[in-house]
N, C-alpha and C positions, 0 to 999 in steps of 0.2 A: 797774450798769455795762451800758451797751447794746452788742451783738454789729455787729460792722459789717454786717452783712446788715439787720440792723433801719435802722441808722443809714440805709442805703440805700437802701431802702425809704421812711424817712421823710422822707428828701431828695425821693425823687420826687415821693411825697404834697405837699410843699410847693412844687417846681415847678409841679404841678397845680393846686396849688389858688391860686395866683399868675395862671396862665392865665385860669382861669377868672374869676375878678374882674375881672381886664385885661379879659375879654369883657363880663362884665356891664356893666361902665363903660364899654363902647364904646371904649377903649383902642386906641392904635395900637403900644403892647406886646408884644403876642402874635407869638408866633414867625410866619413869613411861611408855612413847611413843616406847620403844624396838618393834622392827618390825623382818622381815626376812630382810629388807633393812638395818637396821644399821649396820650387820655383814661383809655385803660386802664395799669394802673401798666406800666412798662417793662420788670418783671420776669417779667410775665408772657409777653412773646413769644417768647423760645428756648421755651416750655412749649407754643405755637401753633403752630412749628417743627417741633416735636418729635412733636406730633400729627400735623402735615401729613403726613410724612416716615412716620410709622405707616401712616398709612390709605393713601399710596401702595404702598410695601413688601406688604402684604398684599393690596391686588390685584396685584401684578404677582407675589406668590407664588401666589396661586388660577389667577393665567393662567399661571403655569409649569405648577402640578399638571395642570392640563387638557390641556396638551399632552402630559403625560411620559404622562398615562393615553391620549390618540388616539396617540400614537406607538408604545405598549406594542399597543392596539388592529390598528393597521395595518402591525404587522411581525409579529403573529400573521397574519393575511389573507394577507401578501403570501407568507410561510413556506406557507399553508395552497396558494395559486396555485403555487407553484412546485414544489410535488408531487404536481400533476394533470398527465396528460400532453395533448399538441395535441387530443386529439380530445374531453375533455372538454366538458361543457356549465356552461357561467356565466351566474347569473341575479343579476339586481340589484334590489332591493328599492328603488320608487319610489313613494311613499305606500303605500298599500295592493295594489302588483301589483307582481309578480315580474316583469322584460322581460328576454329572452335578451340574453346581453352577449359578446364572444369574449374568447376566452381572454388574447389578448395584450392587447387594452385593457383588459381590468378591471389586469393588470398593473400596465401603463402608468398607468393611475389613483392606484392605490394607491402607486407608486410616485413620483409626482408629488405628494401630498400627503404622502406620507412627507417629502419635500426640503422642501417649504413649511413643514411641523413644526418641522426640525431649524432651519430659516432662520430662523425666529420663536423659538426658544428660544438 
């Protein structure tokens, strides 16, 4: 006794391989909609779906982590700016040299990419 999944399967295999002949004969049979998808069985595509839908889900989970780790990053910083007082000295690391920066921009900074974080997550 064959399982309906088989059955269905075997059906496709036979719609296929009906196509294909209609091709080889030069047939004006064939479905008008022929794709690169109808050659593969049809059961396969929720299973190409389902891949798709992986491999997006997991970068858009890497690009969450990255933000939660820059946001974790620049609310230490901005904690660390707000218990300096005005007349501290702010230096900003730009390649390889430190260039004096004031106290309320570097603020203003970090504070402005903090919002661009939360806005993006």
């Amino acid at each position: 006794m064959m399982s309906t999944e088989n059955k269905a399967v075997q059906d496709i295999l036979a719609v296929q391989a009906n196509e294909l002949q209609a091709l080889q004969k030069g047939s004006q049979g064939v479905r008008q909609d022929s794709s690169a998808f109808s050659v593969l069985p049809l059961a396969t595509l929720p299973l190409k779906k389902i891949s798709t839908r992986l491999a997006e889900l997991s970068g858009a989970q890497g690009n969450r982590q990255q933000f939660a780790q820059q946001h974790s990053e620049n609310s230490m910083v901005l904690k660390e700016l707000e218990q300096l007082d005005d007349s501290s000295s702010v230096y900003k690391l730009v390649g390889s040299v430190l260039i004096k920066q004031g106290l309320l921009e570097a603020r203003g900074n970090v504070t402005k990419r903090l919002e661009f974080i939360q806005d993006e997550t």
